[in-house]
C-alpha positions in Angstrom: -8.1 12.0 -2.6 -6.7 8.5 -3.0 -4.5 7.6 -5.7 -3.5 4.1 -6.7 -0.2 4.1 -8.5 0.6 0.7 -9.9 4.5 0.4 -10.9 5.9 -1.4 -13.8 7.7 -4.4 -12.0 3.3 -4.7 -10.6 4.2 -3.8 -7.2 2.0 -0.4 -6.2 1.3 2.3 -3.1 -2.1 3.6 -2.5 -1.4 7.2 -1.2 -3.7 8.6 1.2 -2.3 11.4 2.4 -1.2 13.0 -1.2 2.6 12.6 -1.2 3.3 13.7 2.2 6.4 13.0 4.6 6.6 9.1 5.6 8.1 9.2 9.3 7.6 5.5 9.7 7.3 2.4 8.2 5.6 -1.0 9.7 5.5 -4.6 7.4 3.2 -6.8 8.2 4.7 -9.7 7.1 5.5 -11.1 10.3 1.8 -11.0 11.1 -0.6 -14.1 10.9 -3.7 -13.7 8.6 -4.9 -14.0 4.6 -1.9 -14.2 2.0 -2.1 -10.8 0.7 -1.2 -9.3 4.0 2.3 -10.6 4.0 2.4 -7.7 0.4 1.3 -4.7 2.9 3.4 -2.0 4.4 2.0 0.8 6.4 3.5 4.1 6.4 2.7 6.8 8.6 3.5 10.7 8.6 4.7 13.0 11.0 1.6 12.6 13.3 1.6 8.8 13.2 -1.7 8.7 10.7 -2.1 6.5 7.8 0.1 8.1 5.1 0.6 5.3 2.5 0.1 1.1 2.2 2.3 -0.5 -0.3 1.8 -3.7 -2.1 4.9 -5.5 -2.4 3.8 -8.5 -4.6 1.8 -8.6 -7.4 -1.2 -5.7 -6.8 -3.3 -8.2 -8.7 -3.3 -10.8 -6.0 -3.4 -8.2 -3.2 -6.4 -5.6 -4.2 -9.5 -6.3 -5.8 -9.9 -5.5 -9.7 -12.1 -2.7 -9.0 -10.0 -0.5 -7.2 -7.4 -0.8 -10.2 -9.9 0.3 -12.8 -8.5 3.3 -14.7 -5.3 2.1 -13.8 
């Protein structure tokens, strides 16, 4: 199950992997594409599989409105 948790400063992490042990850690920042994917870091479990992406700016400008419904 996915879970979008949206924190109060409106930064959020999308958990993939429900709460399981992040082993590494990669920004993508330094990487040349649309805005929003300077506000993405990947974080990967024991096994090197997707754990966790967290949005470091505003969620609002990063994910689509729909994925924050119920939020």
């Amino acid at each position: 199950m996915i879970r979008v948790t949206v924190k109060e400063d409106g930064t959020a992490v999308i958990d993939l992997a429900d709460g399981g042990e992040i082993r590494e850690s990669i920004a993508l920042d330094e990487l040349d594409g649309p805005p929003a994917l300077g506000s993405l870091v990947l974080h990967f479990d024991f096994y090197g599989r997707l754990a966790q992406i967290e949005v470091t700016d505003s969620v609002d400008s990063v994910l689509p409105p729909a994925s924050l419904e119920g939020q």
